[in-house]
BAFI-3210 file (N, C-alpha, C; in Angstrom, 3 decimals, decimal comma, padded with zeros to 6 digits):
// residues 71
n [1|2|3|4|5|6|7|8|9|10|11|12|13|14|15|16|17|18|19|20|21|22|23|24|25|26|27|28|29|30|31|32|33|34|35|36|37|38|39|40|41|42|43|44|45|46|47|48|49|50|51|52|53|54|55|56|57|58|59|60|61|62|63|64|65|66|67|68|69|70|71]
n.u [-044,930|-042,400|-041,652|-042,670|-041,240|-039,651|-040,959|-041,395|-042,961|-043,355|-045,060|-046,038|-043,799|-043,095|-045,543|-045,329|-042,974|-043,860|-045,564|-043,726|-042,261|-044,156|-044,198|-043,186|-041,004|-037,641|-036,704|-038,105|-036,216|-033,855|-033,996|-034,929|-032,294|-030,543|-031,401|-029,921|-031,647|-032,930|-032,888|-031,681|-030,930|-032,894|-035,135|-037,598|-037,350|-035,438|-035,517|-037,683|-036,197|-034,121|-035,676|-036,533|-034,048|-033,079|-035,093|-034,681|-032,144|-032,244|-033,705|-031,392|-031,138|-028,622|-028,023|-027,237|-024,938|-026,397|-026,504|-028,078|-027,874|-026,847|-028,464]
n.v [049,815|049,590|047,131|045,503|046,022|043,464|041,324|038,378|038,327|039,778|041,798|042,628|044,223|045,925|047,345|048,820|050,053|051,932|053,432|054,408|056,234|058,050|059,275|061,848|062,502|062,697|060,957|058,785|057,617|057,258|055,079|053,476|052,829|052,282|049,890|046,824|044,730|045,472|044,769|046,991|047,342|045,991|046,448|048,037|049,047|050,760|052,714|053,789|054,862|055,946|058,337|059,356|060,300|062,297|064,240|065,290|065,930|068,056|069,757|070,101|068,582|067,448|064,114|061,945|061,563|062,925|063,320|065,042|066,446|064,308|062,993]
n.w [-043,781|-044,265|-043,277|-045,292|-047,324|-047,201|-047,992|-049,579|-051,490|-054,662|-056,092|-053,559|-052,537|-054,278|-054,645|-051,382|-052,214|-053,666|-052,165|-049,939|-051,612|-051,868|-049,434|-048,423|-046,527|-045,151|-043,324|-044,264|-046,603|-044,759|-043,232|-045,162|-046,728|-044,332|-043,603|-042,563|-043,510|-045,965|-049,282|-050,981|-053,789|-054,744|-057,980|-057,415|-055,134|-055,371|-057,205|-055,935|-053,522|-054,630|-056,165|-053,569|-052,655|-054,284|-054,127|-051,809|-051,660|-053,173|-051,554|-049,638|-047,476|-045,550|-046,113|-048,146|-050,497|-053,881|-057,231|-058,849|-061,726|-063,162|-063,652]
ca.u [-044,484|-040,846|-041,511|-043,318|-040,374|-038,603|-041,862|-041,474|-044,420|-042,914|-046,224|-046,182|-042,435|-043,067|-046,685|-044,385|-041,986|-044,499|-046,428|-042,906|-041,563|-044,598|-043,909|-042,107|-040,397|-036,256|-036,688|-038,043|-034,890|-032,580|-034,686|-034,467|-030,698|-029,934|-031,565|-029,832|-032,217|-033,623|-032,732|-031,838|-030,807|-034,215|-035,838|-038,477|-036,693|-034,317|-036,403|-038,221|-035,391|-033,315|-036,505|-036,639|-032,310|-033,040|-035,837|-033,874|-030,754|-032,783|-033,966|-030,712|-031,166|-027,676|-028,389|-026,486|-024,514|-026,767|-025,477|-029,123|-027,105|-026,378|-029,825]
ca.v [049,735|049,301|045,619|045,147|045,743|042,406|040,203|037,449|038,512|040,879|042,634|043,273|044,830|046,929|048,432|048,904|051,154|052,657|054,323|055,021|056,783|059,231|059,922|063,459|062,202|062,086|059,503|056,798|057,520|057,017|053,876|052,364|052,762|052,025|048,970|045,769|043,390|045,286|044,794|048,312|046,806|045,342|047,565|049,288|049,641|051,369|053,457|055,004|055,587|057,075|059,615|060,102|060,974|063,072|065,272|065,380|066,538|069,279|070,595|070,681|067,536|066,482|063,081|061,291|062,753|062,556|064,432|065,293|066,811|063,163|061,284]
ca.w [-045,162|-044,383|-043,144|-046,784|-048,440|-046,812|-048,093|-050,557|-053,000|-055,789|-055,925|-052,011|-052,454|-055,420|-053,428|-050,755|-052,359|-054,609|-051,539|-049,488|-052,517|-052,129|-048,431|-048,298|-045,290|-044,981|-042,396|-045,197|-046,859|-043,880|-043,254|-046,480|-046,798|-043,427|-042,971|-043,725|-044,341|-047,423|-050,693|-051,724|-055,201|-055,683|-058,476|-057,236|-053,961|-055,592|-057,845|-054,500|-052,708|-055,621|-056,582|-052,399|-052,565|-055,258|-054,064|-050,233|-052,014|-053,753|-050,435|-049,042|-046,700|-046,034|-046,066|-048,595|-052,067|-054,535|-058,458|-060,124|-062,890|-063,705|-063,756]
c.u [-043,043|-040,773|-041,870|-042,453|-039,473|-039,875|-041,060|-042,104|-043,316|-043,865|-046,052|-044,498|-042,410|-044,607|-045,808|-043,595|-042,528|-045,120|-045,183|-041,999|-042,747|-044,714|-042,929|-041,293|-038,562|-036,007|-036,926|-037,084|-034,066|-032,807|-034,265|-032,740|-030,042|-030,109|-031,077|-030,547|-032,885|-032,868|-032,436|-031,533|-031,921|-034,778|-036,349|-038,310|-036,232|-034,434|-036,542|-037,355|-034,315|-033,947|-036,334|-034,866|-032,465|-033,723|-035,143|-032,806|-030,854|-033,171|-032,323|-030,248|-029,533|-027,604|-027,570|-026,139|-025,374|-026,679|-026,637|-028,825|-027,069|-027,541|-030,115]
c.v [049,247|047,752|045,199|044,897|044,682|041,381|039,333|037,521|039,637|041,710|043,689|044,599|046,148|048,167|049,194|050,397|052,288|053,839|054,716|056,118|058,197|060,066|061,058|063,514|061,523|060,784|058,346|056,735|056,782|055,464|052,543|052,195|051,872|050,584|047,584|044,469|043,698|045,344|046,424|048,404|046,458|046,853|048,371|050,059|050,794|052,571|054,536|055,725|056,634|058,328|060,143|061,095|062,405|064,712|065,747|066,310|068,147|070,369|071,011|069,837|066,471|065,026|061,602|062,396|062,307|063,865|064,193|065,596|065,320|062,274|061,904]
c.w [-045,271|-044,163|-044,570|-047,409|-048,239|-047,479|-049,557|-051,580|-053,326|-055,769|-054,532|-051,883|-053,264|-054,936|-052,413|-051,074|-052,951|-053,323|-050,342|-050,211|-052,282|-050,357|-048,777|-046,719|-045,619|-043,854|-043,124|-045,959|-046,356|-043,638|-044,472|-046,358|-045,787|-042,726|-043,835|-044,290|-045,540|-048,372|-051,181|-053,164|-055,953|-056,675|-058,060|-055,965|-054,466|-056,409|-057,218|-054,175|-053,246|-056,007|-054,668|-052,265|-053,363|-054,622|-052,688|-050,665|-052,429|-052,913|-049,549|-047,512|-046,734|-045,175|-046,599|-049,935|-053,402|-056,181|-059,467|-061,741|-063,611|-063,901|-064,964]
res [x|x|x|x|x|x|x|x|x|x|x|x|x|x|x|x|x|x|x|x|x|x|x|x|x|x|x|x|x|x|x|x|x|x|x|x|x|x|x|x|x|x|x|x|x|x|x|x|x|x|x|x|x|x|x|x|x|x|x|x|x|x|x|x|x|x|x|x|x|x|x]
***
């Protein structure tokens, strides 16, 4: 899934994030973020990985700073 999100199709990118966003895994987090060839700006990238920061942060996963109060 993580290669998906480097494809060229919009469709294939937005699947992609849609079914890494429902992993419950801090590793597709660290992944997304950490890697630079993706787009973490692209929408739906950014979507996923902002609902994955969110729910990580909530557990207590220090991971990155993420300020729920504020979404």
């Amino acid at each position: 899934l993580i290669a998906a999100l480097k494809d060229e199709n919009e469709d294939v990118r937005c699947n992609a994030a849609e079914a890494l966003g429902k992993i419950d895994s801090s590793e597709t987090l660290e992944k997304l973020i950490e890697n630079p060839e993706i787009d973490i700006y692209d929408f739906y990238i950014f979507v996923s990985a902002r609902k994955l920061a969110v729910r990580f942060s909530k557990e207590g996963v220090p991971f990155i700073p993420v300020y729920p109060e504020l979404l």
